[in-house]
N, C-alpha and C positions, 0 to 999 in steps of 0.2 A: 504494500500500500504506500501507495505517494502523496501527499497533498502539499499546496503553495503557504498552508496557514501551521506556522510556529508558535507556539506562545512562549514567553520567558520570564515571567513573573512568579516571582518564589508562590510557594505552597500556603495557601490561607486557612484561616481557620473556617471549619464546615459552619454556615449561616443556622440562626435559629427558628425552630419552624414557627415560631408567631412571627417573625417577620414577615411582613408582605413583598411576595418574590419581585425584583424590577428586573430582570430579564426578559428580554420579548422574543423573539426566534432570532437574534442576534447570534454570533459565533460563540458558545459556552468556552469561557479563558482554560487552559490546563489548569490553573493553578486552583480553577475554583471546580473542578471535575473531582470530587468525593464518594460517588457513586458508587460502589461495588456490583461485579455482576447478581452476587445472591439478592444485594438492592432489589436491580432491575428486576428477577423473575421475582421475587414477592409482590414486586406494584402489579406485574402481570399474571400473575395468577391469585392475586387479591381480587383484580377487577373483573376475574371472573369466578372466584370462588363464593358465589351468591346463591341467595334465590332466584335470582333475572335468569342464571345459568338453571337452576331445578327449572322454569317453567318452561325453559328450552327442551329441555330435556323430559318432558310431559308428554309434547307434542306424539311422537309414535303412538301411544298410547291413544290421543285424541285422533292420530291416522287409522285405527283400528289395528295398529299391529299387536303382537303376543308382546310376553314380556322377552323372551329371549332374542326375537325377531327385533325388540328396541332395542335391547343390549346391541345387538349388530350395528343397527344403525349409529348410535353414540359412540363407539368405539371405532368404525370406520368415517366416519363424519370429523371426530376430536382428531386424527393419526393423519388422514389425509392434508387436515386443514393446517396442523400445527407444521407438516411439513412444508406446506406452499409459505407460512408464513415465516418459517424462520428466518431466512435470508434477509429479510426488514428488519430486522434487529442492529447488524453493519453499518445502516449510513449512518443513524446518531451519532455514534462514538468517531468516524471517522471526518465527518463534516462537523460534527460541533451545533445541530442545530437540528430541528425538526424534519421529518420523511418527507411534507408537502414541501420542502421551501429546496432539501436537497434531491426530490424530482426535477428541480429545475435544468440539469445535468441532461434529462432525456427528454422533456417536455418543453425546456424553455424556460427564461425567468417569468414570464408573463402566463406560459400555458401550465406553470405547475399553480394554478389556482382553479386544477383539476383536483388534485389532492385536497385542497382544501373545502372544497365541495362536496368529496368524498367525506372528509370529514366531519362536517359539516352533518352527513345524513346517519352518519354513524352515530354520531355524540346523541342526535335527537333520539335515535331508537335507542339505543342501550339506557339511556337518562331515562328512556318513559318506560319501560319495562322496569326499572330499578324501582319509579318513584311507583306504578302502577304495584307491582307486587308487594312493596313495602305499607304502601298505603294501604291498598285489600288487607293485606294482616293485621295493621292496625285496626281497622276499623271490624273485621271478623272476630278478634279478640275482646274486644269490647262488647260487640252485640253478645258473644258467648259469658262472659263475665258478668255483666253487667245491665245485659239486656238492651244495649243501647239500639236504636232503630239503624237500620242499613240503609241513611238517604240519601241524596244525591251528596247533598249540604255536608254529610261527613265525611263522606269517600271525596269530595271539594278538599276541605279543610286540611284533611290527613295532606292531600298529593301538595298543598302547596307549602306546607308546616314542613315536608320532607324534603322537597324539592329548594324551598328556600336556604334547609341546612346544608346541604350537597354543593348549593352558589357558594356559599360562604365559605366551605372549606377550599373550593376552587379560586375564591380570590385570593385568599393569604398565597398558594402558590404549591412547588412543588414540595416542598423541606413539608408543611404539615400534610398534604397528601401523604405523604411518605409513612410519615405517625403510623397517621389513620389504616395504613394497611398495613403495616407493623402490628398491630393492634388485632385488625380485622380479620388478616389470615389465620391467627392463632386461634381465635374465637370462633367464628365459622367452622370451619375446620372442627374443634371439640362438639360444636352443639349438634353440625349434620352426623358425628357418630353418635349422638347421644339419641336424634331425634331416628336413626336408624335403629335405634336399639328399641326406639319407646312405639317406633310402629312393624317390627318385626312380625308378632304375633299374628297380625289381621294379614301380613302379606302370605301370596298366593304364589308361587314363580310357575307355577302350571298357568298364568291365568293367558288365555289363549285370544283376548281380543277381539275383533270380529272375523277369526277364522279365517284369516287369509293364507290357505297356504304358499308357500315357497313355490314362484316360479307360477302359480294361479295367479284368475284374471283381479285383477284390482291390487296384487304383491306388488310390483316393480315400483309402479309409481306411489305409492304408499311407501314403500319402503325410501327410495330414492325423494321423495319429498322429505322424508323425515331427515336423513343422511344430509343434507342440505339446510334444512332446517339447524342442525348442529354443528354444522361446520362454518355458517354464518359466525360463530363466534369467535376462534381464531380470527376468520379472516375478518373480522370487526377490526383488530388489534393493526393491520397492516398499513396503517396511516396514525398511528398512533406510537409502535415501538420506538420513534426517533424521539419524541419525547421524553422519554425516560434514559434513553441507552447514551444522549448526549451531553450527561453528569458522569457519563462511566469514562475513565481516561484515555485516552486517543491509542494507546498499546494495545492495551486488550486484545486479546485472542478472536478474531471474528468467528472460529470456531466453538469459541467456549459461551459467546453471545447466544449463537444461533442455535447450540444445545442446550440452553438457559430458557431462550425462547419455546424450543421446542417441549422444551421438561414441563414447564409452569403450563404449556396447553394439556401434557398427557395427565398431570395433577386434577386438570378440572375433571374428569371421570367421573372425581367425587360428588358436586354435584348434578352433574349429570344423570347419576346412579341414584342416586338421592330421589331427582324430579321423577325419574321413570318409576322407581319402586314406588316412591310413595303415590304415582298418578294410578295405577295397579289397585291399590287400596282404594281411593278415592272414587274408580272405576266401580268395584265392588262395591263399595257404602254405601254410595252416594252418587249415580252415575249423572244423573241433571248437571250434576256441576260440570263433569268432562263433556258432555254433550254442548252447556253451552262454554265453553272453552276457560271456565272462571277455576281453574287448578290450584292458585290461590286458597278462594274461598272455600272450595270443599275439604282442603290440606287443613284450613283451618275448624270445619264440621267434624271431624273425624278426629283429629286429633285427640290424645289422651289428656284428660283435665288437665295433668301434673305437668304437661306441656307445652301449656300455651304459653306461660310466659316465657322459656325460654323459643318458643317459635316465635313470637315476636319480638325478639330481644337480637335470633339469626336474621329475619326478615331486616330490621331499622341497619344493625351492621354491616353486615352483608350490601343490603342497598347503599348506604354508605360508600363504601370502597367501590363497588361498579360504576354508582353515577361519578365518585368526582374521576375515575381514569378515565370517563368516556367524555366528559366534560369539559376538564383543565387541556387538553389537547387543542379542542377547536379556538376557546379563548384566546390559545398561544398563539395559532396560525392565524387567526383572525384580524390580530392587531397588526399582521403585517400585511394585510389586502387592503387593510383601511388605514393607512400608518399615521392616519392626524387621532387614531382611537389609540392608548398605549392596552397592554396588555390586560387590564385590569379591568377598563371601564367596555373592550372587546366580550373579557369573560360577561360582563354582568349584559349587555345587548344582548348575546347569543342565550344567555341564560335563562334572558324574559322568553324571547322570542321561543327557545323549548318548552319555556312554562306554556305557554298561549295554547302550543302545540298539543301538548301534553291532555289539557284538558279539552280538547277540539275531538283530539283523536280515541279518550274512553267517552267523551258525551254524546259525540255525533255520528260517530260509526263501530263497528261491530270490532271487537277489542283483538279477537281473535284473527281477521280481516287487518285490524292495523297493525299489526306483529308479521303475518306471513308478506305483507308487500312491504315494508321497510326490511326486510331480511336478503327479500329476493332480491329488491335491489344493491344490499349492501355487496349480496355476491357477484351479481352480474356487472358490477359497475367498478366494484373496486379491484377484482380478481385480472380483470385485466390490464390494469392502471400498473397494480404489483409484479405480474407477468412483464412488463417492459421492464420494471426497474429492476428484475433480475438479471431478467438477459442482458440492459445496457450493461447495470456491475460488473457482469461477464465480459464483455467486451471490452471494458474501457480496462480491465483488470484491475478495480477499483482505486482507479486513478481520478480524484475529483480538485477543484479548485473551490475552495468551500468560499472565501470571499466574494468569486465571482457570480456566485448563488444568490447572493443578498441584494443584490440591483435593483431589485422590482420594487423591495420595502426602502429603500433607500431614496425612491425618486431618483433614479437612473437610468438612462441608456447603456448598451452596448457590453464587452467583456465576452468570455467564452462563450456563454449560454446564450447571448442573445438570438444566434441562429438568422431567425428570417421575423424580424419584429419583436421578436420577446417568443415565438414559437417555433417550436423543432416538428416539423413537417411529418419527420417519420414517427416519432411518439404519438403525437397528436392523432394521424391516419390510422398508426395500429391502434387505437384504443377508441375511435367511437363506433365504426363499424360493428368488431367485435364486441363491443358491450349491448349495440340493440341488437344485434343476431342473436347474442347471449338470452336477454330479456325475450328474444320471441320465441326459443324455443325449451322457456320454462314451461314446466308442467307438475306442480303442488294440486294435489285431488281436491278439489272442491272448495278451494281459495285463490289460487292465482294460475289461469292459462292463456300462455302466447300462443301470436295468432300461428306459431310454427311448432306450438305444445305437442300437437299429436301425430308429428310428421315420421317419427321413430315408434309406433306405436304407442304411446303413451307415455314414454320413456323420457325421462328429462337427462339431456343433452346440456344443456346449458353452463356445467362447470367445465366441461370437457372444452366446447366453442371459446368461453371465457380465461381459458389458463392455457392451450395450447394452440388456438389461432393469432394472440400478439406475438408469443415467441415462435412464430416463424414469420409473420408481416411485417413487424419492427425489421427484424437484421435484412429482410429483402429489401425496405425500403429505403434504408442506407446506402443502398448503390445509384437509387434514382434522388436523392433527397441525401446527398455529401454532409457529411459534420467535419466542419475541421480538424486538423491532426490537431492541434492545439490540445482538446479536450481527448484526446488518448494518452498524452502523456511522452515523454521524449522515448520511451523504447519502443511504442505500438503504432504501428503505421494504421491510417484510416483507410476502412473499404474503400477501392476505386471504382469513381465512378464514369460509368461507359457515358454520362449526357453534359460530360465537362463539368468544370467546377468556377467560382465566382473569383474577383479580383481577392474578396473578402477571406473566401477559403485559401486561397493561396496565402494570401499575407499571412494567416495565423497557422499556415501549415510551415510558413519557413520562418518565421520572426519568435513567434510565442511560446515554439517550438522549445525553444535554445532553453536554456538552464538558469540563462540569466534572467528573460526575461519572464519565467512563470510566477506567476500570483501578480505581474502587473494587473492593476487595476484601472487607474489612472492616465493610462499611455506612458508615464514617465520614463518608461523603462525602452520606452519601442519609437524609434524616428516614424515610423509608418504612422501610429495611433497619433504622433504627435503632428504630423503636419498634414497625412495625406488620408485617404476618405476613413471611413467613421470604420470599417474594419473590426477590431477588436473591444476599442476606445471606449468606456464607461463614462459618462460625461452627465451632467443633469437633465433633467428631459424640460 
């Protein structure tokens, strides 16, 4: 690994987490890089050691599968997913800076506010499953205690009392995130074996579902909706791991990252295993509640008296840790799309703006319906966005210019990435094709079908189009759509290409080239940026 960014300032003391963090997707200093990798995998597998994770993990269950037939799906869903997404864990630590901002490498400084759209759609779903399942168990708990009424007004109250704690801890920053999943994983963790322990008795593992068998008609797509359904979760985290992995020191092992990464997804099983068993039980109890898709509320009918308050003690923590990792991410990227907003006043915008959502999408439409179409998209949309930024990593042999990354939020022109306007032609092309092909040829049974859902028999297609149509159209389109040598780095020569190349590519294929002039930003360093066309040149816009 090569990069043009040094840092040289002694070693500071690790910040306190009531500080409120002033970092914005700026270059993270080494000296202030504290992070250990065990860090990273407990934020990631905190922010999905929840309940948001059990009600994922319900779904089969709600598809009509057996329980073993859900074990399949969750275990092939979580392996799959964790390995597409490990490779995203590298750019943090190597860039210094968030995954959406160092997209800008394969997308462009201007078209990597792809990524942040991405996450963008990520933070809302994961936020509103967090506050939605935290809130149902509060307010299920109550009714069962207490007797209190189940009205709109409470399940209101609860989601913005939750949702308002989750802003809050998203403002102060990353140092008390950090706490909180410090805290969260250890807890969670103890209650989902305690609360396994306390509904053992009523589970069934014969329970057979609505009899789909293996390879019969209505299996495939029940099964492969669900399998999808769970592998949303990983690939949730794929516009999110440069956040955390960008406090972990620039040496780091990219090896020991992306097995960190991958470990903290095989960890979520747990709840996984969790939501399935316990939706089994719930199934049996109480089936109205999995019919109409509230796994929640029936979790909370069935439970054993002696358990509810530690089931809403896993629900409130649990929610916790999920919303602020799926949260403090967008605020991050956010303040640098809009850079007269800093970091802080970005989080609390996007915050409302979730809330709004939050409550639009359990009041106005069918709960179960707003889960499987924010999932689908998270898959179809962001699977391929991750798909290019592997293969670029690959290619450029993770040679990046992390300065040159920052343009956009700077109010600048020009530098490596500027490409053709602020956009990289062949990123751009492999990724929207593929992601509405992706999206036409979903097929989730009786929530979400593209108009290409049934073109495989019933079969959904759609991760397969999504993860392996960019990595072969990205690196095609690199011969028609040239990137400068500049951005391969002095040992890797850039694909040639057969339709000639620009004034612009040559200058940065023989100037930026040199050793001397890499991490110019400026021009200072290059006669060409300085006198002659705009070329490499970053300059104010």
């Amino acid at each position: 690994m090569n990069t043009a960014y040094e840092a040289a300032a002694p070693l500071a003391a690790a910040p306190a987490a009531m500080k409120i963090e002033t970092h914005g997707i700026d270059i993270i200093p080494d000296h202030e890089r504290h992070a250990t990798v065990f860090d990273f995998m407990r934020i990631e597998w905190g922010g999905a050691n929840s309940l948001a994770t059990a009600v994922l993990g319900s779904f089969p269950i709600i598809f009509g599968l057996s329980f073993w037939q859900g074990v399949a799906a969750c275990i092939t869903g979580v392996v799959i997913g964790g390995l597409i997404l490990a490779p995203m864990a590298i750019f943090g630590a190597m860039n210094g800076t968030n995954n959406a901002v160092s997209s800008s490498a394969h997308f462009g400084v201007v078209g990597r506010i792809v990524g942040s759209f991405l996450a963008l759609l990520t933070a809302i779903c994961f936020f509103a499953i967090s506050v939605w399942s935290s809130g149902d168990a509060l307010v299920g708990t109550l009714h069962r205690l207490f007797g209190a009424a189940e009205s709109e007004w409470l399940y209101g109250l609860a989601y913005g009392l939750f949702a308002g704690a989750i802003l809050l801890v998203c403002i102060y920053g990353f140092q008390l995130m950090l706490v909180v999943n410090r805290i969260a994983v250890v807890v969670v963790t103890g209650l989902m074996i305690i609360g396994l322990i306390a509904f053992w008795p009523q589970f069934d593992q014969s329970f057979a579902g609505a009899g789909l068998a293996v390879g019969g008609e209505g299996f495939w797509p029940a099964f492969i909706g669900s399998t999808l359904i769970v592998l949303s979760n990983p690939i949730s985290f794929g516009a999110f791991l440069g956040d955390w992995t960008r406090y972990v020191p620039r040496q780091t092992s990219k090896f020991r990252l992306m097995g960190a990464a991958f470990l903290a997804q095989v960890l979520t099983l747990l709840p996984f295993l969790f939501g399935l068993i316990t939706a089994t039980v719930v199934a049996a109890a109480a089936p109205d509640y999995i019919t109409n898709a509230n796994y929640t509320g029936g979790l909370i009918a069935v439970a054993p008296a002696w358990f509810l308050l530690p089931l809403l003690c896993l629900a409130l923590v649990s929610g916790m840790s999920t919303g602020t990792t799926s949260l403090y991410g967008t605020g991050l990227d956010f303040s640098s799309v809009f850079p007269a907003l800093s970091r802080v006043q970005a989080t609390l915008l996007i915050g409302i703006i979730s809330i709004v959502l939050i409550f639009v999408g359990r009041f106005s439409f069918s709960l179960i319906s707003s889960i499987t179409t924010l999932v689908t998209l998270i898959i179809v949309m962001t699977t391929p966005w991750m798909s290019v930024m592997i293969v670029g990593a690959f290619l450029r042999r993770g040679y990046y210019l992390p300065e040159h990354m920052q343009v956009f939020n700077q109010g600048k022109t020009g530098g490596a990435y500027w490409f053709r306007n602020g956009w990289n032609i062949a990123g751009i092309t492999a990724w929207i094709p593929t992601a509405l092909l992706a999206l036409a040829t979903v097929n989730i049974p009786g929530q979400f079908v593209g108009w290409l859902g049934n073109l495989f028999g019933g079969v959904d297609v759609s991760l397969i189009v999504a993860l392996v149509l960019p990595a072969i159209i990205y690196p095609a389109l690199l011969f028609v759509f040239p990137e400068p040598r500049a951005v391969y780095g002095p040992e890797r020569p850039a694909p040639r290409s057969r339709v000639g190349r620009s004034n612009r590519a040559d200058h940065l294929s023989d100037n930026h080239r040199r050793p001397e002039n890499e991490g110019v930003v400026d021009g200072s360093g290059c006669g060409y940026c300085r006198g002659g066309p705009s070329g490499g040149r970053v300059r104010a816009a």
